[in-house]
C-alpha positions as CSV (number, residue, x, y, z in Angstrom):
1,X,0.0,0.0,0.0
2,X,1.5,3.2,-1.3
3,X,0.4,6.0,0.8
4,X,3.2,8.2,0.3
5,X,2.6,7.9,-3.6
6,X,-0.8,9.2,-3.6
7,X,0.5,12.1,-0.9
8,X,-1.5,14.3,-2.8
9,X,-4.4,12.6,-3.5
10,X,-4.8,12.6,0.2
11,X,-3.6,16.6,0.3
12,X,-6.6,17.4,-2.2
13,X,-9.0,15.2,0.0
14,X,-8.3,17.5,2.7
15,X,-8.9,20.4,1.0
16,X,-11.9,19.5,-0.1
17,X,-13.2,18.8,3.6
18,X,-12.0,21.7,4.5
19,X,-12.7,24.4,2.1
20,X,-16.5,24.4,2.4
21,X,-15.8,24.9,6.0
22,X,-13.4,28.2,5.6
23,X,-16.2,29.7,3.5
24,X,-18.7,29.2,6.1
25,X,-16.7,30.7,8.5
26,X,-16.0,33.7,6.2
27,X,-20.1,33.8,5.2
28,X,-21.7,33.0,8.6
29,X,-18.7,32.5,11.6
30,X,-20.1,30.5,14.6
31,X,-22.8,30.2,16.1
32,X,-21.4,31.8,19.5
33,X,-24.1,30.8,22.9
34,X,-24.1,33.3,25.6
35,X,-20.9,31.8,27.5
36,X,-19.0,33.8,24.8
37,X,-21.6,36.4,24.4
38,X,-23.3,37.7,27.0
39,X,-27.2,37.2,27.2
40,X,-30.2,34.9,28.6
41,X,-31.1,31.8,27.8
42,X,-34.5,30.7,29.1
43,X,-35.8,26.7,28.3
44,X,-39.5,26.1,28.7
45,X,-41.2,22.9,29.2
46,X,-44.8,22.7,28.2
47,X,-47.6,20.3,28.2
48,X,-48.1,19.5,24.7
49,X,-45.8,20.5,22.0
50,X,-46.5,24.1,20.4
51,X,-47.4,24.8,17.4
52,X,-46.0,26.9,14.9
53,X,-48.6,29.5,15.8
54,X,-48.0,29.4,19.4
55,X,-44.3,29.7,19.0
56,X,-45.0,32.7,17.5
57,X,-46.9,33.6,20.6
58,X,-43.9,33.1,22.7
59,X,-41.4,35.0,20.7
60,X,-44.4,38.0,20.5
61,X,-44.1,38.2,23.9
62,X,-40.3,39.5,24.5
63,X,-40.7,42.2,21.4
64,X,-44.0,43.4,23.2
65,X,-41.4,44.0,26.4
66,X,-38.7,45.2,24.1
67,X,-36.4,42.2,24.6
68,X,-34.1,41.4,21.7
69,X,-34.7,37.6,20.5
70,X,-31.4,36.1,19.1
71,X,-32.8,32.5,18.7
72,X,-36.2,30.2,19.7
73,X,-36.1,26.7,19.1
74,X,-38.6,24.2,20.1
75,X,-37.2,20.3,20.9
76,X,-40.9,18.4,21.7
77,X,-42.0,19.8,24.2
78,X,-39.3,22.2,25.5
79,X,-38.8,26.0,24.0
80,X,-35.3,27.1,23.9
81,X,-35.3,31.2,23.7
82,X,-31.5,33.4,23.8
83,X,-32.1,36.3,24.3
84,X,-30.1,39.8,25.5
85,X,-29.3,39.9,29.7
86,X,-32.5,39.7,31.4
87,X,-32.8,40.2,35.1
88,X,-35.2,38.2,37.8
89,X,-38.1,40.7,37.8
90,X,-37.9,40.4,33.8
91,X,-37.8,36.9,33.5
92,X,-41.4,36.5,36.4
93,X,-43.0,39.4,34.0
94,X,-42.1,37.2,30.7
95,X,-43.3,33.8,32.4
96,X,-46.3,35.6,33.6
97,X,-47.2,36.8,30.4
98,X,-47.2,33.4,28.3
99,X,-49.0,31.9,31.2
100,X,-51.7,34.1,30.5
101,X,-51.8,33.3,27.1
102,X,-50.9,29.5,26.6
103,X,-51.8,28.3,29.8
104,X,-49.4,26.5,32.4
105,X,-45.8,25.9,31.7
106,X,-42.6,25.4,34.0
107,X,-39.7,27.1,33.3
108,X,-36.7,24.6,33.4
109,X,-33.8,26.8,32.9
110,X,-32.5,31.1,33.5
111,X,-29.3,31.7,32.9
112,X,-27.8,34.8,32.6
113,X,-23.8,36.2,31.3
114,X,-22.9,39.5,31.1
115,X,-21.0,40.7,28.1
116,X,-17.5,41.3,30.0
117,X,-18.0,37.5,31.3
118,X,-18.6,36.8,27.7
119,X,-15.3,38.5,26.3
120,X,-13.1,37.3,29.3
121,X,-14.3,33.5,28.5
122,X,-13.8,34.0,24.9
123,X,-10.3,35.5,25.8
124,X,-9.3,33.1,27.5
125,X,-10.4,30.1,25.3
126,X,-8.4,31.7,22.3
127,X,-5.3,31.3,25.1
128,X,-5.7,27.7,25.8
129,X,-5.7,27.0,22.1
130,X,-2.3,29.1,21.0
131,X,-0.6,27.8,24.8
132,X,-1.3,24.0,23.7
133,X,0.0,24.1,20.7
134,X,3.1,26.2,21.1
135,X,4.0,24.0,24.0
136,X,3.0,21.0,21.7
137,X,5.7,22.3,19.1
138,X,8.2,22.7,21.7
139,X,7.7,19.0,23.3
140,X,8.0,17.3,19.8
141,X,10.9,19.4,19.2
142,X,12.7,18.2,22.3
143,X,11.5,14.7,22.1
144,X,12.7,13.8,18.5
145,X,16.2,16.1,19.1
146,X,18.1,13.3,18.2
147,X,16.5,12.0,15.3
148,X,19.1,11.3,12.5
149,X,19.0,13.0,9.4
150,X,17.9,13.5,6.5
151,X,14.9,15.0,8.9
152,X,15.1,16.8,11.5
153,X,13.2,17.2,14.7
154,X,11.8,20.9,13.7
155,X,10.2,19.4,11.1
156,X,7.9,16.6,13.0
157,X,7.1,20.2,15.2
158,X,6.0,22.0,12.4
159,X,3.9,19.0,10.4
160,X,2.5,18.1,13.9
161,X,1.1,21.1,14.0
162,X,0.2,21.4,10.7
163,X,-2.2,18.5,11.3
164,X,-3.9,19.7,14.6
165,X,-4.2,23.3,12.4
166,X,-6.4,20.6,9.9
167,X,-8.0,18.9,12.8
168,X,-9.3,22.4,14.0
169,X,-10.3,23.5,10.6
170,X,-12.5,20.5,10.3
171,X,-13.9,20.7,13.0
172,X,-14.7,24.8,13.1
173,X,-16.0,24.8,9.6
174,X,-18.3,22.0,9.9
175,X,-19.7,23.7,13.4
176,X,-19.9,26.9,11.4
177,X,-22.1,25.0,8.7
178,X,-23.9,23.2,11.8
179,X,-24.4,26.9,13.8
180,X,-26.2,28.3,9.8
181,X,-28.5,25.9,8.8
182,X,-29.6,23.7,12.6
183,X,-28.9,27.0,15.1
184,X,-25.8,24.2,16.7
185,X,-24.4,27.1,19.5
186,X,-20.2,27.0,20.4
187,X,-20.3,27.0,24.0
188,X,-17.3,25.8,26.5
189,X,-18.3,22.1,25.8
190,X,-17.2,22.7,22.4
191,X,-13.9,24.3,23.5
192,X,-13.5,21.3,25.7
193,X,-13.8,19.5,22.7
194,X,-10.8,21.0,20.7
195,X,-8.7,20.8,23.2
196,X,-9.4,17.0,23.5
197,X,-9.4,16.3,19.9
198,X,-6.0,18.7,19.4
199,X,-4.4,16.2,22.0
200,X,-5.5,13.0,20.3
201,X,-4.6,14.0,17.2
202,X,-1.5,14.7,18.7
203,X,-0.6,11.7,20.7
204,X,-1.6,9.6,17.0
205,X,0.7,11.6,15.5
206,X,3.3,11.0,17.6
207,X,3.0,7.0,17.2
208,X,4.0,7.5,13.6
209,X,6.1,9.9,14.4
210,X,8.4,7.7,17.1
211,X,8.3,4.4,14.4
212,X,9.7,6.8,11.3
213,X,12.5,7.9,13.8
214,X,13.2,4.2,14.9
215,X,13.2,2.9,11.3
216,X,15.4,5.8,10.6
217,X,18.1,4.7,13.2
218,X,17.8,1.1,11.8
219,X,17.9,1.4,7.9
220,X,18.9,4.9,7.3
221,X,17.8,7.4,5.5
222,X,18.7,7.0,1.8
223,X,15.3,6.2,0.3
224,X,13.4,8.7,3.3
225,X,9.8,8.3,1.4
226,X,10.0,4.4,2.1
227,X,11.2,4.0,5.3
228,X,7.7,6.7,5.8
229,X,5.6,5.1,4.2
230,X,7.1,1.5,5.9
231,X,6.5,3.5,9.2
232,X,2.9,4.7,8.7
233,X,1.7,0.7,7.3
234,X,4.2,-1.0,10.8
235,X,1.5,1.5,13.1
236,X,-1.9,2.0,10.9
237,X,-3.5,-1.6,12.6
238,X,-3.0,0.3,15.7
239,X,-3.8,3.7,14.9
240,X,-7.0,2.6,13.2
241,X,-7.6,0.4,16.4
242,X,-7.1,3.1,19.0
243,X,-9.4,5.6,17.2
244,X,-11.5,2.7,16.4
245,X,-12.7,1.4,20.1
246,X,-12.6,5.6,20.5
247,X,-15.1,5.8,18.0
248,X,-17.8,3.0,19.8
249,X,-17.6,4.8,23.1
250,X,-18.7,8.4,21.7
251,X,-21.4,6.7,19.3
252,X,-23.0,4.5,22.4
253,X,-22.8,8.6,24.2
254,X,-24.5,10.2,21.2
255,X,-27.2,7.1,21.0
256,X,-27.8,7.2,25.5
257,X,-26.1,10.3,26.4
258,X,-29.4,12.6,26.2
259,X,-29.6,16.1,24.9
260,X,-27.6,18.1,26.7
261,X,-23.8,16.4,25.5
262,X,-25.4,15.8,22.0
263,X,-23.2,18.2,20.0
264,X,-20.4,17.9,22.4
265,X,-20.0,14.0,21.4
266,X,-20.3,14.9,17.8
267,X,-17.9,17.6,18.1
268,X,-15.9,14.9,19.2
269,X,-16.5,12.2,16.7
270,X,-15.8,14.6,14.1
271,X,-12.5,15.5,15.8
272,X,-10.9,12.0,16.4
273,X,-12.3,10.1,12.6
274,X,-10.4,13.8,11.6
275,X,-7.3,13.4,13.9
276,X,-6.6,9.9,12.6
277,X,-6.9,10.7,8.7
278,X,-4.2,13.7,9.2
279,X,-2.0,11.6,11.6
280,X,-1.5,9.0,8.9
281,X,-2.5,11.1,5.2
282,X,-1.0,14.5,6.3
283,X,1.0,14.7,9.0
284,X,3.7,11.9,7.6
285,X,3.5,12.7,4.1
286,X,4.1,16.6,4.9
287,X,7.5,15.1,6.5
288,X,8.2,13.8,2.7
289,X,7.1,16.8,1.0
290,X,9.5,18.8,3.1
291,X,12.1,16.7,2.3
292,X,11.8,16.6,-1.8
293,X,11.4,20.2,-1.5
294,X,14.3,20.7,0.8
295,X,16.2,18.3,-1.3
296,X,15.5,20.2,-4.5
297,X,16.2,23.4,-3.4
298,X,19.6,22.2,-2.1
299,X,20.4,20.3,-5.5
């Protein structure tokens, strides 16, 4: 099996997956919930589901108090409405009101984030992204220091982290596309998420990673794209494996898990099927690619 040789096949693959995703995020962003925000969000649980008509009702009810709407969804029975910071006496005039005109209700959920909140949380999420994966460059660095040429440990930094860059992509634009056409919000969960995913994606990376750098001590370097490609088909059983019994756990969460870690788990489904593609069809062959080009340029 030739992976190396259809490098680019793989490379175009990619792009493809990923493309749709930047223009999305160009078009539309995220979908950002009131963690990163600032707002409201209200859920309602009702006796019967509402109709279209009565939905309307509900959302009538906030412009009649001058209360900005950002989203109302309806999942059976429950209503999901975002809207701008409400206080207490706000949220007992709004409740009071539907009451009045759709009868009984219970109001499962008020929860309310100011807009500095908002800002500080989306601060500091932009943080823990950037910190992991300058302090991921740095670690692979160190740890493959010693690896003998015609590579060198830079390298496996840089195309590590060109892979968790694609990882992220994936994952961002197809929650951007998700956030446009279902209303799918980016909350904290789906930070959580990245993070996880950027550290699998790593750790599979790395597996290849190590096996290139002992086949490298063993046969040398002379024909690099083989011993890479030798490398990648000696750990794909386990990579495949590993992602594999990964895979099972998140799919019995998204079947049994209920509502509220729905998009969480598929955040991370989407993240770990992505992580193991790049770790073995981008990550490796970008190693190769370096090389022919380095090798070209020095020629």
């Amino acid at each position: 099996m030739n992976i190396i040789g259809k490098k680019y096949w793989y490379f175009l693959i990619s792009l493809i997956i990923i493309i749709p995703g930047i223009i999305s995020l160009a078009l539309y962003g995220l979908n950002l919930s009131i963690e990163f925000t600032g707002g409201s969000r209200l859920t309602f649980s009702f006796p019967n589901e509402l109709s279209s008509e009565k939905m309307g009702t509900v959302k009538n009810v906030f412009i009649e108090n001058k209360i900005k709407v950002a989203s109302i969804q309806k999942s059976g029975k429950l209503v999901f409405v975002r809207t701008q910071p409400l206080d207490q006496k706000q949220d007992i005039l709004i409740i009071d009101q539907i009451k009045n005109k759709l009868g009984d209700f219970k109001q499962e959920q008020y929860e309310t984030v100011g807009p500095t909140i908002g800002s500080e949380i989306t601060l500091n999420a932009i943080k823990a992204l950037v910190i992991a994966s300058f302090l991921i460059v740095l670690y692979i660095t160190w740890s493959f220091r010693k690896v003998p040429r015609p590579t060198s440990s830079f390298r496996f930094g840089v195309c590590a982290i060109i892979a968790l860059i694609h990882d992220v992509l994936v994952l961002l634009g197809i929650f951007s596309l998700f956030g446009h056409f279902l209303g799918v919000e980016i909350d904290s969960l789906f930070v959580t998420a990245i993070l996880t995913v950027i550290g699998f994606s790593v750790h599979d990376t790395i597996v290849v990673f190590d096996r290139i750098r002992e086949n490298l001590k063993r046969v040398g370097g002379e024909n690099f794209s083989n011993v890479v490609n030798d490398s990648i088909l000696q750990t794909l059983d386990r990579s495949l494996n590993t992602s594999l019994t990964v895979v099972l756990v998140l799919v019995a969460l998204l079947l049994f898990g209920g509502e509220s870690i729905k998009w969480f788990v598929v955040a991370l489904l989407i993240g770990i099927v992505s992580g193991t593609y790049s770790s073995i069809f981008n990550a490796a062959p970008l190693l190769v690619l370096w090389h022919e080009v380095a090798s070209k340029i020095k020629k």
